[in-house]
C-alpha positions as CSV (number, residue, x, y, z in Angstrom):
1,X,0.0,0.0,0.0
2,X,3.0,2.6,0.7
3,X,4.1,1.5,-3.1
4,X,1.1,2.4,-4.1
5,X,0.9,5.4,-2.2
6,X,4.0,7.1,-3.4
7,X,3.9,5.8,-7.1
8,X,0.5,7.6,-7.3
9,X,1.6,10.8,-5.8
10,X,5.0,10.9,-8.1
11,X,3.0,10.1,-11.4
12,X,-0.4,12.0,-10.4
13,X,1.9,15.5,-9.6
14,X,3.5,15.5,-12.6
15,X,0.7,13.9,-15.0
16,X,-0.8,17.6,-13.5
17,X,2.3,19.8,-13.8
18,X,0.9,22.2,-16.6
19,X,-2.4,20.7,-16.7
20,X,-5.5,22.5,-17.6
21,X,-6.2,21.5,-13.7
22,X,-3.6,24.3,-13.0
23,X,-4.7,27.2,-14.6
24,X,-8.1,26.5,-13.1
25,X,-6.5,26.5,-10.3
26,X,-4.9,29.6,-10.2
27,X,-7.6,31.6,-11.8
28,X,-9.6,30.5,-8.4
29,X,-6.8,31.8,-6.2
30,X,-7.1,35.5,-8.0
31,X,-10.0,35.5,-6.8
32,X,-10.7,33.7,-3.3
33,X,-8.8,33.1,-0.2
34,X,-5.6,30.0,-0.8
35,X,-7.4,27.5,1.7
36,X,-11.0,27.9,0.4
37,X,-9.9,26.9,-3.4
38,X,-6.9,24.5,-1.6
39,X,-10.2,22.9,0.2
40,X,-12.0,22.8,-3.4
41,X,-9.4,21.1,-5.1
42,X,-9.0,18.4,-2.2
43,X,-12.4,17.3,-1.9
44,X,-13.1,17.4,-5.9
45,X,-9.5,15.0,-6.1
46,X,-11.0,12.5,-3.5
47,X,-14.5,12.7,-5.6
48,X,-12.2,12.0,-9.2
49,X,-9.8,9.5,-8.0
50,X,-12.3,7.8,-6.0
51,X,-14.4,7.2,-8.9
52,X,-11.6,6.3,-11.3
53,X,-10.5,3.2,-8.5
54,X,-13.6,2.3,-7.9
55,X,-15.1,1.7,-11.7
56,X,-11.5,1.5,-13.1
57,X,-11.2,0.7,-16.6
58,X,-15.1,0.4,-17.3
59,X,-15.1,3.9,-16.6
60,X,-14.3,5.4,-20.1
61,X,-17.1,3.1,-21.2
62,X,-20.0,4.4,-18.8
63,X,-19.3,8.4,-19.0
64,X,-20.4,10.0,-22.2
65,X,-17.8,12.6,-23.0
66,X,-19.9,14.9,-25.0
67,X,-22.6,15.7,-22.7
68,X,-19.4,15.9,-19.7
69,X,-18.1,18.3,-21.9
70,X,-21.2,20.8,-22.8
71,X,-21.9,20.5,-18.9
72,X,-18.5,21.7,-18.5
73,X,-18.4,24.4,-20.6
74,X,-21.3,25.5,-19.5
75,X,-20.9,25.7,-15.9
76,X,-17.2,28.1,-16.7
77,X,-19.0,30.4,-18.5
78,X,-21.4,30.9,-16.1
79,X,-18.2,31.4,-13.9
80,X,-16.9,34.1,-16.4
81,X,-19.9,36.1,-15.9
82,X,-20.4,35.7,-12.3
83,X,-16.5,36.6,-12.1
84,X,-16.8,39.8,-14.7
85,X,-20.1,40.9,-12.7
86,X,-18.7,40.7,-9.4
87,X,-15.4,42.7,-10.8
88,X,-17.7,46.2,-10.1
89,X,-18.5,45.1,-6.7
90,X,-15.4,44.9,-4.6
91,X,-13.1,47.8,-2.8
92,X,-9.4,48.2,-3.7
93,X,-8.9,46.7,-0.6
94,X,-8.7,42.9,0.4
95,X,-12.0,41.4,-0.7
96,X,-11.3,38.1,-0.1
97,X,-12.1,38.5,3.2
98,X,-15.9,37.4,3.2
99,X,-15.9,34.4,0.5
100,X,-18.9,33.7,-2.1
101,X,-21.2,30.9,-0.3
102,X,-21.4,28.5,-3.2
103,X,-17.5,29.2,-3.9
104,X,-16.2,25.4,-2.2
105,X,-19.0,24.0,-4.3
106,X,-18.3,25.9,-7.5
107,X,-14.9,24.9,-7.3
108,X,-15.4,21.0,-6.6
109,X,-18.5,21.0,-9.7
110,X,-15.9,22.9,-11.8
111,X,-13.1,20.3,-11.3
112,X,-14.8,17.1,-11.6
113,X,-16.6,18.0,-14.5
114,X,-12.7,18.9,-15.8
115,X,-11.0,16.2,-14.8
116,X,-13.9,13.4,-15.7
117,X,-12.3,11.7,-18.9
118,X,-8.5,13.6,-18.6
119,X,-5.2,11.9,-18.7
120,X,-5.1,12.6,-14.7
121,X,-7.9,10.1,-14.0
122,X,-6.7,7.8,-16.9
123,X,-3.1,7.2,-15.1
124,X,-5.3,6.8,-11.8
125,X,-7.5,4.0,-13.3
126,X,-4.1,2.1,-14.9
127,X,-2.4,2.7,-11.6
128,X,-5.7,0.7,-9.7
129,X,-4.8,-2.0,-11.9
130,X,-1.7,-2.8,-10.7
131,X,-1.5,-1.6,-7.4
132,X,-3.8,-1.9,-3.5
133,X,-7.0,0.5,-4.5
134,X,-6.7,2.4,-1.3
135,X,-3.0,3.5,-1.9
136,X,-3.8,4.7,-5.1
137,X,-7.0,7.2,-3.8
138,X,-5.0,8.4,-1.1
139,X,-1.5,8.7,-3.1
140,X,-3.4,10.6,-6.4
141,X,-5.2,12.6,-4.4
142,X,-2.2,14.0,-2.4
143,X,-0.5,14.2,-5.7
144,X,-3.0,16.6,-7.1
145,X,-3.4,18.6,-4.2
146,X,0.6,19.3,-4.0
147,X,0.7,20.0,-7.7
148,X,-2.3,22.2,-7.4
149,X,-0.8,23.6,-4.6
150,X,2.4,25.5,-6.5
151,X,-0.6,26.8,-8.7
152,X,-2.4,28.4,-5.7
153,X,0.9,29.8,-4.6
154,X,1.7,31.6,-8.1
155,X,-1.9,32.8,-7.7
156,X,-1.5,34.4,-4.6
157,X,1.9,35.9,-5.2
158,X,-0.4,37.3,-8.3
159,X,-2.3,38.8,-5.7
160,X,0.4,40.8,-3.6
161,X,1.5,41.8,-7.0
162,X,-0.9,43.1,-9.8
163,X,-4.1,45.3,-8.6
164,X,-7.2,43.2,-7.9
165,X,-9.3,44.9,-10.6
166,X,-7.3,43.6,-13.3
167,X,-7.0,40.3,-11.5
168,X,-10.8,39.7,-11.2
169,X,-10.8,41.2,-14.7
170,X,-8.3,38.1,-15.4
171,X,-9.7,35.5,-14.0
172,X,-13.0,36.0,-15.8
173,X,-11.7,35.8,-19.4
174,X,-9.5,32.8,-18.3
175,X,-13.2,31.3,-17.1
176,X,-14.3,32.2,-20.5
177,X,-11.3,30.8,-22.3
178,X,-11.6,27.2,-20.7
179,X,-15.7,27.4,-21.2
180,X,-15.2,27.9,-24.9
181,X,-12.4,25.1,-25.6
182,X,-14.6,22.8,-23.7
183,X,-17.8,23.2,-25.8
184,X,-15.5,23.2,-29.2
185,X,-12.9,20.8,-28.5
186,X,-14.9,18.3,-26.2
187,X,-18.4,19.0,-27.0
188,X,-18.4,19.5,-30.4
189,X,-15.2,17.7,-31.2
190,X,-13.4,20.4,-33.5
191,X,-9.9,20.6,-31.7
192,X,-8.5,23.3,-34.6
193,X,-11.8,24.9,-34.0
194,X,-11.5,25.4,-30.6
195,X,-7.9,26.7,-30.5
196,X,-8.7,29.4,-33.3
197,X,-11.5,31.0,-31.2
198,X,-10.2,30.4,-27.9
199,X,-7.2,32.2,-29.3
200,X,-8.7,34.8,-31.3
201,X,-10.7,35.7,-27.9
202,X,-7.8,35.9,-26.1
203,X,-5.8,38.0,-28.6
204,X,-9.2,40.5,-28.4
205,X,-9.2,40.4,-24.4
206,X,-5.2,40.9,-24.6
207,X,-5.9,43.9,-27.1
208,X,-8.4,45.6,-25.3
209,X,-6.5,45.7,-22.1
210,X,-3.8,47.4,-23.6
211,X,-5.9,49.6,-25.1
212,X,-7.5,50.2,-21.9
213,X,-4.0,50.6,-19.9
214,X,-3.0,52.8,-22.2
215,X,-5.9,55.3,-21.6
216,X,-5.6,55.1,-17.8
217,X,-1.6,55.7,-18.6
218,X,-2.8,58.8,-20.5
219,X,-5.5,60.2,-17.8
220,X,-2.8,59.6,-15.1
221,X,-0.1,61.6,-17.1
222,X,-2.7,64.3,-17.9
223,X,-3.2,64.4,-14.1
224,X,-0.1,64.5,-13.3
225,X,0.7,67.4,-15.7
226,X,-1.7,69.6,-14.4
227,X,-1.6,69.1,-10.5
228,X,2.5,70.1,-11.6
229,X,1.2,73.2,-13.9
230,X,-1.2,74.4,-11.3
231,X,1.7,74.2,-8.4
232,X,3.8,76.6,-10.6
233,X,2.6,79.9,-10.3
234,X,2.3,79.9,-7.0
235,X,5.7,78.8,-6.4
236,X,6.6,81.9,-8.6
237,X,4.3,84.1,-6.8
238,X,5.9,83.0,-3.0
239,X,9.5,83.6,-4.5
């Protein structure tokens, strides 16, 4: 059972090193406190690798992938738009403080419709076929919490770093980014189809935040330029 334990957690963290599990992830730590979405992730891996041991390899055979997918796609756009809409709402100030209710259980819904199908839960259900079932739940889910984990910790240095506005702002398109590949690539099975828009909507959402910073850059110089023209003349006048 240790075997099976460790063999889970090495492949499991880095089956999700740059994972799709990742970014989602991290766009949940721009927005909410580390331990609420570190809590999400836990209980959604226990849910995904404890259905992957438990049905094992009959499990690609029972869960239509198409109606996972829609249902996925789906539920992050709805996350985009609950994201973008509560962008307006918050202070500059820490508003992590008083968390969403439904956030642990957007989180957990958001990951195991993710992960339902992905290469994650496939190298759990080969690893239950070799090794003790229990070692393999406990090891896969420790493995995706730890990799998870670094993702929560870039998110939060994120956080200390960038202005929240532009964070929530972030977050939301990244929502809309994953709903959109889901429904192209996995719902409607057009892979090149789904990277052109997902791409083309993030080159537009790139482009119209420069444009954006670039008017606030203005405005401030503007500012800036008049507090020091007004500040002049009296100078002049005291001398």
């Amino acid at each position: 059972m240790l075997t099976a334990i460790l063999v889970s957690v090495a492949v499991v963290f880095v089956a999700e090193l740059g994972d799709k599990s990742q970014l989602i992830t991290m766009t949940y730590a721009l927005r909410h406190r580390w331990w609420v979405v570190l809590s999400g992730v836990a209980i959604a891996s226990m849910l995904v690798h404890g259905l992957s041991v438990a049905i094992g390899h009959f499990l690609g055979m029972t869960l239509p992938e198409r109606p996972i997918a829609f249902a996925a796609s789906l539920a992050f756009l709805l996350f985009a738009w609950w994201t973008w809409r509560s962008r307006g709402e918050d202070g500059e100030d820490d508003v992590r403080v008083a968390e969403p209710r439904f956030v642990v259980f957007a989180i957990v819904s958001s990951f195991v419709l993710a992960e339902l199908g992905d290469k994650t839960m496939l190298a759990t259900v080969a690893l239950a076929s070799d090794h003790h079932w229990a070692g393999v739940w406990i090891g896969a889910t420790i493995g995706m919490v730890l990799a998870d984990g670094v993702a929560i910790a870039v998110g939060v240095l994120m956080h200390k770093r960038l202005p929240e506005r532009f964070l929530h702002g972030l977050a939301s398109v990244l929502f809309l980014l994953f709903g959109l590949f889901l429904f192209f690539n996995g719902g409607l099975g057009l892979p090149w189809v789904a990277v052109a828009v997902t791409g083309a909507v993030a080159a537009l959402a790139a482009s119209l935040a420069l444009v954006q910073w670039g008017r606030r850059r203005r405005r401030a110089d503007r500012s800036a330029e008049q507090e020091t023209s007004v500040e002049a003349p009296g100078h002049a006048t005291g001398y």
